[in-house]
VEXMAR-301746 format. One record per residue (C-alpha): x, y, z; residue number from 1; residue in three letters. Coordinates in nm, 2 decimals. Example, Ala and Ser with C-alpha at 12.3 -4.5 7.8 and 13.67 -1.06 7.14 Angstrom:
<nodes>
> px, py, pz, num, residu
> 1.23, -0.45, 0.78, 1, Ala
> 1.37, -0.11, 0.71, 2, Ser
</nodes>
This chain:
<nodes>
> px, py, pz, num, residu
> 0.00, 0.00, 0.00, 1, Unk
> 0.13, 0.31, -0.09, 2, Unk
> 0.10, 0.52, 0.20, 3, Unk
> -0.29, 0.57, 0.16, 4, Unk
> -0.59, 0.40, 0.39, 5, Unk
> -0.85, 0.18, 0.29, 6, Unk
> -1.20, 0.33, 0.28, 7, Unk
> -1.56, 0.19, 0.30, 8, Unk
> -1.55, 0.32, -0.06, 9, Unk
> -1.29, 0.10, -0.16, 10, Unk
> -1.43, -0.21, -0.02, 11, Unk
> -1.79, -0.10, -0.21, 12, Unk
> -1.55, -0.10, -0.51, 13, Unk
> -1.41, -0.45, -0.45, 14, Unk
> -1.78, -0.60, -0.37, 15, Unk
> -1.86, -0.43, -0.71, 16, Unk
> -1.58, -0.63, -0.87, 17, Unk
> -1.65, -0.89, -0.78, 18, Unk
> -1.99, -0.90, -0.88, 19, Unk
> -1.90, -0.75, -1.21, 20, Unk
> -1.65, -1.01, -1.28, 21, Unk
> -1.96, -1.35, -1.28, 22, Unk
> -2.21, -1.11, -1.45, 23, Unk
> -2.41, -1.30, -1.66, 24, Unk
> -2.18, -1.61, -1.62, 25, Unk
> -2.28, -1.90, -1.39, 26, Unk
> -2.01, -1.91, -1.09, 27, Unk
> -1.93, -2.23, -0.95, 28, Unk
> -1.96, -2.24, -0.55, 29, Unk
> -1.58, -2.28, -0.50, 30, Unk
> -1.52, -1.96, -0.76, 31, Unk
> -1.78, -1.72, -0.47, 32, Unk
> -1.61, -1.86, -0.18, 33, Unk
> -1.26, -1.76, -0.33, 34, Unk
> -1.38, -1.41, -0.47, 35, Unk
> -1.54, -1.34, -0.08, 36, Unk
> -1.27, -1.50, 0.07, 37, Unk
> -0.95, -1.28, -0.09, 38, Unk
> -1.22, -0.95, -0.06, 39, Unk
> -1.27, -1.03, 0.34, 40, Unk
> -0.83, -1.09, 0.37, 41, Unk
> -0.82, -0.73, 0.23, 42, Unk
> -1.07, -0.59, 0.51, 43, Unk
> -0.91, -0.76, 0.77, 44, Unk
> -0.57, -0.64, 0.68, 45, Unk
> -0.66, -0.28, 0.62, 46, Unk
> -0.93, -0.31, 0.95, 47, Unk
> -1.21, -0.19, 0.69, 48, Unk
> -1.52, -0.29, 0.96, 49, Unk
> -1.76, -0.24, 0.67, 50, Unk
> -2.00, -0.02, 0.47, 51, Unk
> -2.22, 0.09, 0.73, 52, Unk
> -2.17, 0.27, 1.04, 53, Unk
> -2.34, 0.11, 1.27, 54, Unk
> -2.38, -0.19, 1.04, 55, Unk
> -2.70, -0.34, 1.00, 56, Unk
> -2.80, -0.64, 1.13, 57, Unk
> -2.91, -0.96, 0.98, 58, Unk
> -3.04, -1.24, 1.11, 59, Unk
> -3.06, -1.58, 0.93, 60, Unk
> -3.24, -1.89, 0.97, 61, Unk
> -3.35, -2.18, 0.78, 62, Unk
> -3.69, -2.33, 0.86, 63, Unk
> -3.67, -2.65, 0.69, 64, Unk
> -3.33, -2.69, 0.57, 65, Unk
> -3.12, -2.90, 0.83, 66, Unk
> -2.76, -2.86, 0.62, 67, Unk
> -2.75, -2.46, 0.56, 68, Unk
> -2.48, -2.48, 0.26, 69, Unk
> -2.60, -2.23, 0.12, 70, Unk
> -2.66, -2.03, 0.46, 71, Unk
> -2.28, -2.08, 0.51, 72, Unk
> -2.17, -1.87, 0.20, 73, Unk
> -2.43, -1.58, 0.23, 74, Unk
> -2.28, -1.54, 0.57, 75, Unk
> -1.94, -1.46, 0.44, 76, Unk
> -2.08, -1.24, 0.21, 77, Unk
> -2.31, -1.05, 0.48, 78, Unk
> -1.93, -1.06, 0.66, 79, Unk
> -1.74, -0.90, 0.37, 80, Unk
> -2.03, -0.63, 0.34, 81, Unk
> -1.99, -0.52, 0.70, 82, Unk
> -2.34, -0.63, 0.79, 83, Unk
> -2.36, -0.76, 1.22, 84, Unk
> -2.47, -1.13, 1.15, 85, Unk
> -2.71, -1.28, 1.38, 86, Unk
> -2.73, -1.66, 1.28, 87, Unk
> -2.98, -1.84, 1.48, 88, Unk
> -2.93, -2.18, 1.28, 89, Unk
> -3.10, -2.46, 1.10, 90, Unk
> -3.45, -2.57, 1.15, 91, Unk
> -3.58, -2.28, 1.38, 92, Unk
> -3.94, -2.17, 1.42, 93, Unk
> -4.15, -1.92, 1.29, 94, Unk
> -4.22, -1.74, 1.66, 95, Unk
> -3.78, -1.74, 1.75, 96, Unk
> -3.73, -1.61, 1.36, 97, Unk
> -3.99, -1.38, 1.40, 98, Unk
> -3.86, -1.26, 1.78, 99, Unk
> -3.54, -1.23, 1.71, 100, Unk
> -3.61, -0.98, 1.41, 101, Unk
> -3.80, -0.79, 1.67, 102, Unk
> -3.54, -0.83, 1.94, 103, Unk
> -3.24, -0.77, 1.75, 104, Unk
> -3.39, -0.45, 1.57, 105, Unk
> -3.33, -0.66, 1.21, 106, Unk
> -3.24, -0.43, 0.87, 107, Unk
> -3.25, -0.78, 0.70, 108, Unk
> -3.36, -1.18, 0.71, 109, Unk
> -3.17, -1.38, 0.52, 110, Unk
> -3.46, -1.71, 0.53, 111, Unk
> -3.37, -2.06, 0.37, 112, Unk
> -3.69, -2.27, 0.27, 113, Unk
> -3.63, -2.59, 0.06, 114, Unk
> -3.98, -2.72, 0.09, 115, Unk
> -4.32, -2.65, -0.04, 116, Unk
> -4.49, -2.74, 0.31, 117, Unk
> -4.31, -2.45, 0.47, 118, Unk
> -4.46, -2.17, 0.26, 119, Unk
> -4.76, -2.10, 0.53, 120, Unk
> -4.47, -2.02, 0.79, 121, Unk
> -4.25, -1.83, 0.58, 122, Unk
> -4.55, -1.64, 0.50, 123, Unk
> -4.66, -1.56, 0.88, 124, Unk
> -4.27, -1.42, 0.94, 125, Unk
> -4.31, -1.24, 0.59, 126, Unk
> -4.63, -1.08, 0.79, 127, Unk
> -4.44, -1.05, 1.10, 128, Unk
> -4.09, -0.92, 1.13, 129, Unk
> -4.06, -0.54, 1.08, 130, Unk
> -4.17, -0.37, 0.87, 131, Unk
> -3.83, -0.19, 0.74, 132, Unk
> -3.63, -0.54, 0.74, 133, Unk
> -3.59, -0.62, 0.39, 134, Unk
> -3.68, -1.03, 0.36, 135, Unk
> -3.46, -1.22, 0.15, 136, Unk
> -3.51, -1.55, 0.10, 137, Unk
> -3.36, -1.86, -0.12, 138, Unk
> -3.42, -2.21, -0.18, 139, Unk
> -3.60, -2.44, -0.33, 140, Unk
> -3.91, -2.39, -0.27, 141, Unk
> -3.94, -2.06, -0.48, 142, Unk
> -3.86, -2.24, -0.74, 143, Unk
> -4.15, -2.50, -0.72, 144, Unk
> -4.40, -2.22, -0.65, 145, Unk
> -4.35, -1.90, -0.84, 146, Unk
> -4.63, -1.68, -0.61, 147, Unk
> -4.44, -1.80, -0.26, 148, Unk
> -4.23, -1.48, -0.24, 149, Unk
> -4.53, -1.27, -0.33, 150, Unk
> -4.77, -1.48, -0.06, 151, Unk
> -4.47, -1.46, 0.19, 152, Unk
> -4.40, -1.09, 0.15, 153, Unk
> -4.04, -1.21, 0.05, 154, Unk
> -3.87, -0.84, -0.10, 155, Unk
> -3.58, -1.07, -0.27, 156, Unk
> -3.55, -1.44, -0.37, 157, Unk
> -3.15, -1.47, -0.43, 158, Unk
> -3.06, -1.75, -0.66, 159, Unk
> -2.71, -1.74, -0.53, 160, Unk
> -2.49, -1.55, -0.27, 161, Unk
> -2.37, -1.27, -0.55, 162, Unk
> -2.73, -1.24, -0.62, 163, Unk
> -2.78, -1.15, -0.25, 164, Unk
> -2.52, -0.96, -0.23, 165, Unk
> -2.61, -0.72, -0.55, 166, Unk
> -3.00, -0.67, -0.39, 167, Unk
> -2.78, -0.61, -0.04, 168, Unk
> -2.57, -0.32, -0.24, 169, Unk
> -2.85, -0.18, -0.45, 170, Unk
> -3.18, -0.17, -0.12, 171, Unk
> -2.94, -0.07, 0.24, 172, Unk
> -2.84, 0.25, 0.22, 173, Unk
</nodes>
């Protein structure tokens, strides 16, 4: 480094990057982890904290989904943007999801459903966090029933963690 400090802006600029670089191309798991993974080295070493001061907080939760791959990766990514993660875990219920938005003050749920069954809960937290927390949601289940994010009040259903992290950029401000 050539004498100058790392800025919020310049970790926006990376995050940009790095979304840039898989635009329109299909990137493989290992390919995001690697991209997050240098981008969070570089905040660490120039102690960027994030893009947000204070930094939002997200909480995340899967309500039918007892592996949480995909959970796993949107976390570093929530990391690298700055965002305070608060991950209460696989196969939780609607009422400690919904609670914890409430408790926690949530800017943003980050909500894994894999199955069609869950749709009636993820539609009573879509009803119930607060209202400024921005619900995103992935899995399978959107896939198998087009209207679930409109039923659930989902903002966001994120194919993958870049497209998370594009609607993250783009909706917090």
């Amino acid at each position: 480094m050539s004498g100058k400090t790392s800025s919020p802006s310049e970790l926006r600029g990376k995050l940009d990057s790095l979304i840039a670089c898989f635009h329109n191309k299909k990137a493989t798991r290992l390919q995001m982890e690697k991209g997050i993974q240098a981008i969070l080295d570089w905040k660490r070493a120039n102690n960027i904290p994030g893009l947000w001061n204070p930094p939002p907080v997200m909480v995340t939760a899967t309500l039918d989904d007892a592996m949480g791959h995909g959970l796993d990766l949107i976390h570093q990514y929530a990391e690298a943007a700055g965002l305070e993660l608060v991950e209460l875990g696989l196969l939780q219920p609607p009422d400690k999801i919904i609670q914890a938005c409430h408790d926690k003050k949530a800017r943003v749920l980050g909500l894994t459903v894999l199955q069609q069954f869950s749709g009636e809960d993820a539609a009573r937290i879509g009803r119930s966090i607060p209202e400024d927390a921005l619900f995103i949601a992935g899995g399978a289940a959107f896939l198998f029933d087009p209207d679930l994010a409109e039923e659930a009040g989902v903002d966001y259903v994120a194919k993958d963690a870049l497209a998370f992290l594009q609607y993250l950029l783009k909706s917090l401000k």
